[in-house]
mmJSON file of the N, C-alpha and C atoms, coordinates in Angstrom:
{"data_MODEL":{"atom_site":{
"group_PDB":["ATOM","ATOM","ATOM","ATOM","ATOM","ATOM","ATOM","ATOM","ATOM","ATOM","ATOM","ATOM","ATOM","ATOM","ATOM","ATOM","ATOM","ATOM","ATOM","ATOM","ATOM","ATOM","ATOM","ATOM","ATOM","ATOM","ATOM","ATOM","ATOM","ATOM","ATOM","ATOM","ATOM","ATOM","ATOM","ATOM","ATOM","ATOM","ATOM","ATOM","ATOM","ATOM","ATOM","ATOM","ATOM","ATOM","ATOM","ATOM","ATOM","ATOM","ATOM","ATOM","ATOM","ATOM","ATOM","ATOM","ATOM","ATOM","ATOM","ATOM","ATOM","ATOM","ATOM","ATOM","ATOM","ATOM","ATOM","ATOM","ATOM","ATOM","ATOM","ATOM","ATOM","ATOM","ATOM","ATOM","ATOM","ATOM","ATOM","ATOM","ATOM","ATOM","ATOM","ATOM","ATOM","ATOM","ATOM","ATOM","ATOM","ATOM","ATOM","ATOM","ATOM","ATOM","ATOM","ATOM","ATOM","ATOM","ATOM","ATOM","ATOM","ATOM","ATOM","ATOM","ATOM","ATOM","ATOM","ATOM","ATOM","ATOM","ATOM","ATOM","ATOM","ATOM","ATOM","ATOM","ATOM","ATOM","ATOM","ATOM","ATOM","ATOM","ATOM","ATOM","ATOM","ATOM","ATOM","ATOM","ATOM","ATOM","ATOM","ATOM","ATOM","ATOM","ATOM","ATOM","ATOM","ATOM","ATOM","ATOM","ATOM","ATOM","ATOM","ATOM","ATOM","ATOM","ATOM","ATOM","ATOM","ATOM","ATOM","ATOM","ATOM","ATOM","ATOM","ATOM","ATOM","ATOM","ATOM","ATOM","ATOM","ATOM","ATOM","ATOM","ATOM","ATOM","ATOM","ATOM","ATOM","ATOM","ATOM","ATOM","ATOM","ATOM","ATOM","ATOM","ATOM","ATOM","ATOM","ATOM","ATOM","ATOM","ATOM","ATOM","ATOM","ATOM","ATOM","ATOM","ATOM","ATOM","ATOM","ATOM","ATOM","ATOM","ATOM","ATOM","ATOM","ATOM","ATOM","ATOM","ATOM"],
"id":[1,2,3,4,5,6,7,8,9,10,11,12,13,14,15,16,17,18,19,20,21,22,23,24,25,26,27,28,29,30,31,32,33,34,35,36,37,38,39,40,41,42,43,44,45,46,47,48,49,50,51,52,53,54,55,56,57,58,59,60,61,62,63,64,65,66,67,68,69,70,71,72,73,74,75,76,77,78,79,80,81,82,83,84,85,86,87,88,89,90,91,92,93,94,95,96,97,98,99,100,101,102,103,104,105,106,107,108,109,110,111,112,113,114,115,116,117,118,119,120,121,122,123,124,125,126,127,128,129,130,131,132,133,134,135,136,137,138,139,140,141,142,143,144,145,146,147,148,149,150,151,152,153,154,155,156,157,158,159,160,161,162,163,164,165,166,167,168,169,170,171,172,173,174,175,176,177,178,179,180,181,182,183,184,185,186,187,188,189,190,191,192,193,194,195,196,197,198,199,200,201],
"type_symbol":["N","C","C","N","C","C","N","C","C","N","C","C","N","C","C","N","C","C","N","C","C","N","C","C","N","C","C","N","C","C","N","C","C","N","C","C","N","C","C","N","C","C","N","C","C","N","C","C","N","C","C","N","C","C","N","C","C","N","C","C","N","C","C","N","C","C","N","C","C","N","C","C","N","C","C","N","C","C","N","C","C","N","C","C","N","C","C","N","C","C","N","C","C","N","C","C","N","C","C","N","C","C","N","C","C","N","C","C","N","C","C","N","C","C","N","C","C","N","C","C","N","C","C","N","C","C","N","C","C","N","C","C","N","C","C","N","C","C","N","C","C","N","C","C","N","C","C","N","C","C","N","C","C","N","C","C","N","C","C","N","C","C","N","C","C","N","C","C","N","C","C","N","C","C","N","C","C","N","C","C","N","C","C","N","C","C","N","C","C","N","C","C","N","C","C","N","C","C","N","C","C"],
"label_atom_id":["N","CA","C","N","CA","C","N","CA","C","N","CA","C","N","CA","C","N","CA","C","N","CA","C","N","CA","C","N","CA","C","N","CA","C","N","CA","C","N","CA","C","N","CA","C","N","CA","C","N","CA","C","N","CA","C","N","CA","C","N","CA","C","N","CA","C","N","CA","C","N","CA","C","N","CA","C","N","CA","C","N","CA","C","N","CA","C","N","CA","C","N","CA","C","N","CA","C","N","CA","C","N","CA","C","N","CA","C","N","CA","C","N","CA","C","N","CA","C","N","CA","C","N","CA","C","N","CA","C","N","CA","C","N","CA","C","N","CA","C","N","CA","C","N","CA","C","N","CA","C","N","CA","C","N","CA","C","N","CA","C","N","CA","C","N","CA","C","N","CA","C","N","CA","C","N","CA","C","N","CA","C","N","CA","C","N","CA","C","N","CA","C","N","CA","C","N","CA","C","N","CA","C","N","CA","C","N","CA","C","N","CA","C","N","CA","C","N","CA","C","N","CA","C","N","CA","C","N","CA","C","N","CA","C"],
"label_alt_id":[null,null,null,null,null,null,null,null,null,null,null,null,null,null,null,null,null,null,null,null,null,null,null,null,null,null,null,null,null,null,null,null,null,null,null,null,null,null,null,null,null,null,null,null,null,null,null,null,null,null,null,null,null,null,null,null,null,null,null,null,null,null,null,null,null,null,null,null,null,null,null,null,null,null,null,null,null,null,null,null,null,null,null,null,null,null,null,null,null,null,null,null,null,null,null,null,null,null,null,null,null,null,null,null,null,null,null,null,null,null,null,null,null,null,null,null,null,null,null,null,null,null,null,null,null,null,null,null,null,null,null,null,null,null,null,null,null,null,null,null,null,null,null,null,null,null,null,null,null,null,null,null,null,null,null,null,null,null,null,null,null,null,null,null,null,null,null,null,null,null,null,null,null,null,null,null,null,null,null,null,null,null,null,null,null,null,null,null,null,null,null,null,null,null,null,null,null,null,null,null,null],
"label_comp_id":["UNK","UNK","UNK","UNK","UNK","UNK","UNK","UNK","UNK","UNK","UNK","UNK","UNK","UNK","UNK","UNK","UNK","UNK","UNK","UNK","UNK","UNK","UNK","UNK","UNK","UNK","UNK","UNK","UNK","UNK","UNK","UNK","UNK","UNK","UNK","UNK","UNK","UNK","UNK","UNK","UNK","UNK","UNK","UNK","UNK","UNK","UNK","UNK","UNK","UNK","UNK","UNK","UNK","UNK","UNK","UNK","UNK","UNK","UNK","UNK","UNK","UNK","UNK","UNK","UNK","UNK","UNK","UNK","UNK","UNK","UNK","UNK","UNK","UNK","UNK","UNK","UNK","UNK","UNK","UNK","UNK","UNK","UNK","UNK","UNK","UNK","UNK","UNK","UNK","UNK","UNK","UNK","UNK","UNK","UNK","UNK","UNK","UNK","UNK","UNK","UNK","UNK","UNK","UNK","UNK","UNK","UNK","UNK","UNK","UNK","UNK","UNK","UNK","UNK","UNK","UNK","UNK","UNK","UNK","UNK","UNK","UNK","UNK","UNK","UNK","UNK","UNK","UNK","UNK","UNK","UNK","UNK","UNK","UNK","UNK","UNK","UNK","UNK","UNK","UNK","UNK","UNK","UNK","UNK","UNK","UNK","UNK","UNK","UNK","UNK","UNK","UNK","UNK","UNK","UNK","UNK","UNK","UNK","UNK","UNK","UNK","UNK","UNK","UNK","UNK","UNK","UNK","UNK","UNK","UNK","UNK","UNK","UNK","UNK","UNK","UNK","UNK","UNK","UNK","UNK","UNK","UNK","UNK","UNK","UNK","UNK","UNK","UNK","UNK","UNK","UNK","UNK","UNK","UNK","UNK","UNK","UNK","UNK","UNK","UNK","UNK"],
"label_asym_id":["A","A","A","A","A","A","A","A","A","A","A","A","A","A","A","A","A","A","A","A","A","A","A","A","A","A","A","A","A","A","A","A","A","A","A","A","A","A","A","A","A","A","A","A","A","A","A","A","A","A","A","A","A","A","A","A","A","A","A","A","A","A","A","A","A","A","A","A","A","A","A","A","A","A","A","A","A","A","A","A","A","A","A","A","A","A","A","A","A","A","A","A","A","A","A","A","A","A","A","A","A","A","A","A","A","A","A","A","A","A","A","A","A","A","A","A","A","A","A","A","A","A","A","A","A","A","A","A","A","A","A","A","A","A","A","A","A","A","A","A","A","A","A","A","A","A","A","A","A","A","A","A","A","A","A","A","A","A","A","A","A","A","A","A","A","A","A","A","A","A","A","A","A","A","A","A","A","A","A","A","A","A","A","A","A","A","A","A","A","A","A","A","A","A","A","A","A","A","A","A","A"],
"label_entity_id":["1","1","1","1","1","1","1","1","1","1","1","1","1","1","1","1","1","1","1","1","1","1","1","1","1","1","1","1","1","1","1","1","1","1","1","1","1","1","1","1","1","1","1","1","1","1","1","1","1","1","1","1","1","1","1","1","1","1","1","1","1","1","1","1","1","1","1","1","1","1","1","1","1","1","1","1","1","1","1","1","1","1","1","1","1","1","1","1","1","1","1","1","1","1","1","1","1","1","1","1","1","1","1","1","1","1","1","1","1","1","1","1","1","1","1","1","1","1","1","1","1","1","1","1","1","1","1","1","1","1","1","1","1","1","1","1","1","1","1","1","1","1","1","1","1","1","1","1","1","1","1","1","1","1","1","1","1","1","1","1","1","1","1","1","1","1","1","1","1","1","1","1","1","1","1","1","1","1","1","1","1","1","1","1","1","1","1","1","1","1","1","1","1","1","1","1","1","1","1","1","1"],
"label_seq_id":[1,1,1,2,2,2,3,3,3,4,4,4,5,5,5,6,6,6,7,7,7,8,8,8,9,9,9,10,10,10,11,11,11,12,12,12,13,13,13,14,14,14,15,15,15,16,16,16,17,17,17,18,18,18,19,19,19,20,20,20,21,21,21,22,22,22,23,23,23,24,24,24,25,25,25,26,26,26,27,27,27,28,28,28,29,29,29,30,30,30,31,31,31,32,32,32,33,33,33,34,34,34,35,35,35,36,36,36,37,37,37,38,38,38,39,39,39,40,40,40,41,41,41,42,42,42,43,43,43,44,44,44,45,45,45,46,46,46,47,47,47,48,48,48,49,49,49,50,50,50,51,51,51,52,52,52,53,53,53,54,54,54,55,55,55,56,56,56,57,57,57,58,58,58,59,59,59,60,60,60,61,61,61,62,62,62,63,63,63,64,64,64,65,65,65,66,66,66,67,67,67],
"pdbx_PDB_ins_code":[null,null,null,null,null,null,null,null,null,null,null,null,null,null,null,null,null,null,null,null,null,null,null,null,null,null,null,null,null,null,null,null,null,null,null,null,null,null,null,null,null,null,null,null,null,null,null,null,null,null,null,null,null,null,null,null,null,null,null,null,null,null,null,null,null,null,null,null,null,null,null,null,null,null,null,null,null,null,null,null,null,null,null,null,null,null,null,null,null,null,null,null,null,null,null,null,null,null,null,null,null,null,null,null,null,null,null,null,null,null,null,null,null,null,null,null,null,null,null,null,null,null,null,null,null,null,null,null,null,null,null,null,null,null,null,null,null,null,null,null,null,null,null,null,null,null,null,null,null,null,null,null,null,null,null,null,null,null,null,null,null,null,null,null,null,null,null,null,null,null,null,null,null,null,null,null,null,null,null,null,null,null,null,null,null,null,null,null,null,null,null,null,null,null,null,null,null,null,null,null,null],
"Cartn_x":[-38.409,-37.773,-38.162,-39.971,-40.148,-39.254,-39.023,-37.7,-36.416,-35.953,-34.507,-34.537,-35.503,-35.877,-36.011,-36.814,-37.082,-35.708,-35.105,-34.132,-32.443,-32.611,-31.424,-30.693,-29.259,-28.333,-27.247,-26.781,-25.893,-24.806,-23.492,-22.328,-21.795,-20.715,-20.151,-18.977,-17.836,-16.904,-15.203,-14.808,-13.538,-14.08,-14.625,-15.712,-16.464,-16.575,-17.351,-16.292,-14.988,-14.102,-13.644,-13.823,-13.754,-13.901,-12.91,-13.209,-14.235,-15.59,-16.281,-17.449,-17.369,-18.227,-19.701,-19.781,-21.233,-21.719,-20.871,-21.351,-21.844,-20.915,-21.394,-22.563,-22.591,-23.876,-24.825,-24.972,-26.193,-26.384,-25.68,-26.042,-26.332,-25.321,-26.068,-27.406,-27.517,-28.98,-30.042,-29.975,-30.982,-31.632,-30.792,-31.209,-30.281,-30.612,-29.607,-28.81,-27.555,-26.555,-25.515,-25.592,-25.436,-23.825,-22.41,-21.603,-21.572,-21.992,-21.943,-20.889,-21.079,-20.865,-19.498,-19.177,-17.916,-17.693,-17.577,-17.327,-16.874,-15.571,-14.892,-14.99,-16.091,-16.456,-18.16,-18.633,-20.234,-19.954,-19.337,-19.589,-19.101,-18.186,-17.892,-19.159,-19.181,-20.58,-21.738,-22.588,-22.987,-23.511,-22.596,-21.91,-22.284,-21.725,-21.436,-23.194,-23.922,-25.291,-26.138,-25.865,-26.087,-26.124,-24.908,-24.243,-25.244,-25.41,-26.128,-27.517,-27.984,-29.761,-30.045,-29.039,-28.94,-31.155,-30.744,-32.725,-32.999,-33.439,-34.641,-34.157,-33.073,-32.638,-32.398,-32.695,-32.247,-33.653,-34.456,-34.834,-35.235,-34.479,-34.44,-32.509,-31.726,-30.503,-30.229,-30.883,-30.821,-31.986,-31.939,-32.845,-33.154,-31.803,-31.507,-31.031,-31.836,-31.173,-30.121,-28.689,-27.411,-27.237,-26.356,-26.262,-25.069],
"Cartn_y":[-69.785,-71.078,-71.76,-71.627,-72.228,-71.899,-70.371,-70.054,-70.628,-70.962,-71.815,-73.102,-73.127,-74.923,-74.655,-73.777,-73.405,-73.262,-72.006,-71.464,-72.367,-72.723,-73.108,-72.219,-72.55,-71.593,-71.331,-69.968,-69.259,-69.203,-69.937,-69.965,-68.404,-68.535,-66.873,-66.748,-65.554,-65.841,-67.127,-67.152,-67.77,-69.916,-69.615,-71.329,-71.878,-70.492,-71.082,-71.407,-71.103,-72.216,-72.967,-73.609,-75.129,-75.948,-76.549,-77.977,-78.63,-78.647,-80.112,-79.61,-78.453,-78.286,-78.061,-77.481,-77.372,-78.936,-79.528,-80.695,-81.7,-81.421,-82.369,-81.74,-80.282,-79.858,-79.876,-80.167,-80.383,-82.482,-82.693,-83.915,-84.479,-83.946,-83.441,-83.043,-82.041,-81.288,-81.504,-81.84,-81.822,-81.436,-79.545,-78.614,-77.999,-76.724,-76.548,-75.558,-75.613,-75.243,-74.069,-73.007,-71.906,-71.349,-71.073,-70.335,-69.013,-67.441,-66.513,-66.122,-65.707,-64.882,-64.33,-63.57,-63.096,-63.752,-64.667,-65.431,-64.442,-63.851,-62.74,-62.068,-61.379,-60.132,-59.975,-60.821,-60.674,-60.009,-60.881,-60.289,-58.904,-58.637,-56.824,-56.184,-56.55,-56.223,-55.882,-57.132,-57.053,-56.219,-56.395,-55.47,-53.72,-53.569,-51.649,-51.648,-52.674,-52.614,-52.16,-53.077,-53.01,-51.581,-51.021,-50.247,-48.518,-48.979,-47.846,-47.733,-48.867,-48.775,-49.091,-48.78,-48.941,-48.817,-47.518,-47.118,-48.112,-48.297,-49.457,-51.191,-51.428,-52.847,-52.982,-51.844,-51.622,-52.706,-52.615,-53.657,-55.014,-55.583,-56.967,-56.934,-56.045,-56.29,-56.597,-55.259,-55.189,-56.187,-57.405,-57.594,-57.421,-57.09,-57.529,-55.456,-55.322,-53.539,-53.714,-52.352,-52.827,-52.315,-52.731,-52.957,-51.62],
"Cartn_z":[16.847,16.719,15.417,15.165,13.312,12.492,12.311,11.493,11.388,12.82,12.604,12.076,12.482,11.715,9.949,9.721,8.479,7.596,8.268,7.499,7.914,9.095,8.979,10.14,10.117,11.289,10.233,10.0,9.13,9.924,9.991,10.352,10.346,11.692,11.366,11.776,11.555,12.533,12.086,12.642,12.177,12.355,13.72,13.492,12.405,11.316,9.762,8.987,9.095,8.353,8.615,9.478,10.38,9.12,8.35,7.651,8.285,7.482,7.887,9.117,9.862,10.466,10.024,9.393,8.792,8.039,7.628,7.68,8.883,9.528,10.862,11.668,11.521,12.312,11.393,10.318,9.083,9.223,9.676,10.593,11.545,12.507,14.178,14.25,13.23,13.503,12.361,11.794,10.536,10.269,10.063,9.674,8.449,7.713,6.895,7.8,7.029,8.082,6.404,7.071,5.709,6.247,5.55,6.234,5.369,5.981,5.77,4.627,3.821,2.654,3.109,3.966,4.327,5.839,6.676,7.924,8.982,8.09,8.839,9.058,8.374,8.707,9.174,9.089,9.564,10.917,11.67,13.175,13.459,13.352,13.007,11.914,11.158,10.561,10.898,11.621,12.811,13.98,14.426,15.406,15.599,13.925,13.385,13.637,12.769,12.599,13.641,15.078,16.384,16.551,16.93,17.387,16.897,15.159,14.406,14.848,15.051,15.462,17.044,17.605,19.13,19.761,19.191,19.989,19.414,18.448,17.803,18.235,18.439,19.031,20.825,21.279,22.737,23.61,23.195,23.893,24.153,22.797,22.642,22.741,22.871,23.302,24.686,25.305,27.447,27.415,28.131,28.765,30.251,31.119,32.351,32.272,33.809,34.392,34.178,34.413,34.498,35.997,36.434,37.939,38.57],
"occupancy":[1.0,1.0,1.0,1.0,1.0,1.0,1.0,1.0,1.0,1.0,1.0,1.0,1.0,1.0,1.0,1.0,1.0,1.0,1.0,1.0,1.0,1.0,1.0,1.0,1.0,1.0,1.0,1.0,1.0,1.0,1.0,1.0,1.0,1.0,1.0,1.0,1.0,1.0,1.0,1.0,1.0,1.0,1.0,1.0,1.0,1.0,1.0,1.0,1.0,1.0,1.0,1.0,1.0,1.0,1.0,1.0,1.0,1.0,1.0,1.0,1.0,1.0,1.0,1.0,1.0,1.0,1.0,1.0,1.0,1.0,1.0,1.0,1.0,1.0,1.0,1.0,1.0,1.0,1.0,1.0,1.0,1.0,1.0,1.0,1.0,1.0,1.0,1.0,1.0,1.0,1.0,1.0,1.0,1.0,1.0,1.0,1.0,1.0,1.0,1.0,1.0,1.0,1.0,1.0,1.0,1.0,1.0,1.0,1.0,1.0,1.0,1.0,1.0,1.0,1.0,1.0,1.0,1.0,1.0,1.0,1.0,1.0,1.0,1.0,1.0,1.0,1.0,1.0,1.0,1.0,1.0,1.0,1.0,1.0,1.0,1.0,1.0,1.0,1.0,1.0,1.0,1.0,1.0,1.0,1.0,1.0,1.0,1.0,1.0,1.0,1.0,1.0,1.0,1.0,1.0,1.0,1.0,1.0,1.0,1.0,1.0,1.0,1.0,1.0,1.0,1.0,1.0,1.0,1.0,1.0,1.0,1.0,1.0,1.0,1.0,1.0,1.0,1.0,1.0,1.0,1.0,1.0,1.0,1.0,1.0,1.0,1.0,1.0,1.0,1.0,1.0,1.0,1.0,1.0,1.0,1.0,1.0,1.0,1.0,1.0,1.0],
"B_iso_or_equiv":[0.0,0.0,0.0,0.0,0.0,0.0,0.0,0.0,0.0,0.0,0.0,0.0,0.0,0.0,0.0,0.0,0.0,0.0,0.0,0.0,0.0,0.0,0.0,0.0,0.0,0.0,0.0,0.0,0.0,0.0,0.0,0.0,0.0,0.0,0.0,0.0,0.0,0.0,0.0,0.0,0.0,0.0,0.0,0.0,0.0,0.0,0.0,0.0,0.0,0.0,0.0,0.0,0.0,0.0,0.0,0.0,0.0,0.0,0.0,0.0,0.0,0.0,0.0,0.0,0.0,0.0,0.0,0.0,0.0,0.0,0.0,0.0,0.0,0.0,0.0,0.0,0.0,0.0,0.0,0.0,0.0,0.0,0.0,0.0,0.0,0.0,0.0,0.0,0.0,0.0,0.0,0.0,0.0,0.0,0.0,0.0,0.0,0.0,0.0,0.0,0.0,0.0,0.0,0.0,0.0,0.0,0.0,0.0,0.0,0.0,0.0,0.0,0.0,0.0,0.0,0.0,0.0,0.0,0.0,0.0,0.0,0.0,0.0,0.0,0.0,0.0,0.0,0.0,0.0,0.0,0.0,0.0,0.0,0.0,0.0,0.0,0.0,0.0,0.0,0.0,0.0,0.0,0.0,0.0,0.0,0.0,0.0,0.0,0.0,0.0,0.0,0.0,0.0,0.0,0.0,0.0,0.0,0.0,0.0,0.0,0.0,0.0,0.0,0.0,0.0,0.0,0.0,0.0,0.0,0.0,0.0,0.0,0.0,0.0,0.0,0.0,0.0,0.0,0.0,0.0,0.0,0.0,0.0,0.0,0.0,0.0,0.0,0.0,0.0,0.0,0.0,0.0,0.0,0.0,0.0,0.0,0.0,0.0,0.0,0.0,0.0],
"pdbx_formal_charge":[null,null,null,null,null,null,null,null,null,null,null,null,null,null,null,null,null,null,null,null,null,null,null,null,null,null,null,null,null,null,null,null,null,null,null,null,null,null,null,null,null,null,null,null,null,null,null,null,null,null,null,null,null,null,null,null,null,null,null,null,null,null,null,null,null,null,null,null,null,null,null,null,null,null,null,null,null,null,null,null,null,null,null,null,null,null,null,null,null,null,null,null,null,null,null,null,null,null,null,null,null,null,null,null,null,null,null,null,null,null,null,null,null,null,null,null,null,null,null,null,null,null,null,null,null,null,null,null,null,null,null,null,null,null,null,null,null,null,null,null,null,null,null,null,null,null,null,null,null,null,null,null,null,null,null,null,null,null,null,null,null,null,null,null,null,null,null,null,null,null,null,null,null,null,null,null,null,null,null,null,null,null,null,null,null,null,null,null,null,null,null,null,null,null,null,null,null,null,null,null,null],
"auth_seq_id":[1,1,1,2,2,2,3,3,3,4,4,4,5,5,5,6,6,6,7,7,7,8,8,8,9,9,9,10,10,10,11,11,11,12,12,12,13,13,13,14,14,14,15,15,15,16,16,16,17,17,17,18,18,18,19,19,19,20,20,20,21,21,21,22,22,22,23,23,23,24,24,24,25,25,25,26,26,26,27,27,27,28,28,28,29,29,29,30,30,30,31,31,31,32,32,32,33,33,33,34,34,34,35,35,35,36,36,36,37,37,37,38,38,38,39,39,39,40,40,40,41,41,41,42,42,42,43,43,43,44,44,44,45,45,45,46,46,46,47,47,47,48,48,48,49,49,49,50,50,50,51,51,51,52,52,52,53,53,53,54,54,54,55,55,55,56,56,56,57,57,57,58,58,58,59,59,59,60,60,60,61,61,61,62,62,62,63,63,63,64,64,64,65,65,65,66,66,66,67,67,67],
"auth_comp_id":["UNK","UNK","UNK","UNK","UNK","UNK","UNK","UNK","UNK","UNK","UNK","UNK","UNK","UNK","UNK","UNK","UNK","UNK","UNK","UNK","UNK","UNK","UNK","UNK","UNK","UNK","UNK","UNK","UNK","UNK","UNK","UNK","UNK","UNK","UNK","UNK","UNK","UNK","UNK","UNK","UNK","UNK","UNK","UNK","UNK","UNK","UNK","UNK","UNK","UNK","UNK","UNK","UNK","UNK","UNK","UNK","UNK","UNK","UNK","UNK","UNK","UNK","UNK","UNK","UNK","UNK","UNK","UNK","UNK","UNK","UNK","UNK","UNK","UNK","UNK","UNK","UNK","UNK","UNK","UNK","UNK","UNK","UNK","UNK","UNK","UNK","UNK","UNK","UNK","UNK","UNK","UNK","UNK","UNK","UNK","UNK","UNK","UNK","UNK","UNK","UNK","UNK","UNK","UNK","UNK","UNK","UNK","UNK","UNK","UNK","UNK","UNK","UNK","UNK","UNK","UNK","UNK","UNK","UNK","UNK","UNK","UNK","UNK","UNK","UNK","UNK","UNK","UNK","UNK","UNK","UNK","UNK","UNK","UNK","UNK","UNK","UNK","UNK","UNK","UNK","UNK","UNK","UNK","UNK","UNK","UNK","UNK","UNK","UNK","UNK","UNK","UNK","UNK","UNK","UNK","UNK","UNK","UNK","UNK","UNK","UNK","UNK","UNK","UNK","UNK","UNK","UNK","UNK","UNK","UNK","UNK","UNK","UNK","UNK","UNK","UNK","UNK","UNK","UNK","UNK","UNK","UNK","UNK","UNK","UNK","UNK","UNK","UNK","UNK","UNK","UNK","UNK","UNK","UNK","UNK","UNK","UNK","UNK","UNK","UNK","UNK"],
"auth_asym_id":["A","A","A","A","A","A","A","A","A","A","A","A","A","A","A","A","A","A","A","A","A","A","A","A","A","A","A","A","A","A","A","A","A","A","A","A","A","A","A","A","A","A","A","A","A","A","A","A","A","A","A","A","A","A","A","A","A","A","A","A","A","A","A","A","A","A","A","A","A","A","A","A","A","A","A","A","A","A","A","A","A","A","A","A","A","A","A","A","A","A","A","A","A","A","A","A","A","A","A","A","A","A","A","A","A","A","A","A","A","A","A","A","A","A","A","A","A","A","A","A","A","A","A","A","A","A","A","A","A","A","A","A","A","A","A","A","A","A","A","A","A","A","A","A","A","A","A","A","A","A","A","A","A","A","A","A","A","A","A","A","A","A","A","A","A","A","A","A","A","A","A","A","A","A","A","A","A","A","A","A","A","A","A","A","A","A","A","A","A","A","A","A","A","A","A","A","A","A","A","A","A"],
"auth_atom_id":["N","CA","C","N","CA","C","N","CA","C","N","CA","C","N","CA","C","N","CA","C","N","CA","C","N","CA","C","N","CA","C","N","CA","C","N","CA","C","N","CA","C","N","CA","C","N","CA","C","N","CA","C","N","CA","C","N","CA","C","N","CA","C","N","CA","C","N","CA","C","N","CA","C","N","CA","C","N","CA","C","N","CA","C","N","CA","C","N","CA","C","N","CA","C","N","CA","C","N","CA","C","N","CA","C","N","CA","C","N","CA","C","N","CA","C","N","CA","C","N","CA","C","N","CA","C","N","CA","C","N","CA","C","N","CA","C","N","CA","C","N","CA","C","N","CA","C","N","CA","C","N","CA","C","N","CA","C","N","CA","C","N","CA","C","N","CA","C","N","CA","C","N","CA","C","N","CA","C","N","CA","C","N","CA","C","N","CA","C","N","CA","C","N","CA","C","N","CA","C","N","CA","C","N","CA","C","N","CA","C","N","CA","C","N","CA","C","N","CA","C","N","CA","C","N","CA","C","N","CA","C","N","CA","C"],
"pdbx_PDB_model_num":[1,1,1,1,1,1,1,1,1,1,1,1,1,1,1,1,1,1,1,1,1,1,1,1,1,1,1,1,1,1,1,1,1,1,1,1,1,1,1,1,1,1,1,1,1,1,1,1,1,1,1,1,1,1,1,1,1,1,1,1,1,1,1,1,1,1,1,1,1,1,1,1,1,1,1,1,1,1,1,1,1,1,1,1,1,1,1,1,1,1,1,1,1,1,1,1,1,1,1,1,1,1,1,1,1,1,1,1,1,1,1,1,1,1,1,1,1,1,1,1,1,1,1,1,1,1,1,1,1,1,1,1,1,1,1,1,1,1,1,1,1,1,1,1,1,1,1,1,1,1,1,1,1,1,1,1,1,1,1,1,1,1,1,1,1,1,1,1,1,1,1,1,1,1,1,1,1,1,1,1,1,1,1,1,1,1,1,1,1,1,1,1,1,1,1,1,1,1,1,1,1]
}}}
């Protein structure tokens, strides 16, 4: 949580081109508020990343058995 405070929350996704949002949540929150380099594509990005290091992220991904 120090980190988010530190660094901020990096916008992602089609909600980082929201006119004006990162402003209002850099006010809301008074934190810095960053929108990703490509918006559109982080989360597919992301995602591939996930997907590639499955073993090494598998157990901060599952937290819960699957049923």
């Amino acid at each position: 949580a120090a980190d988010l405070l530190d660094r901020g929350i990096v916008l992602t996704g089609g909600g980082a081109l929201l006119k004006g949002l990162d402003e209002r949540l850099r006010h809301e929150t008074n934190m810095p508020i960053h929108i990703a380099e490509r918006p559109l594509l982080a989360v597919v990005e992301g995602s591939g990343k996930c997907v590639e290091e499955f073993e090494a992220l598998e157990k901060v991904l599952i937290s819960e058995p699957r049923r």
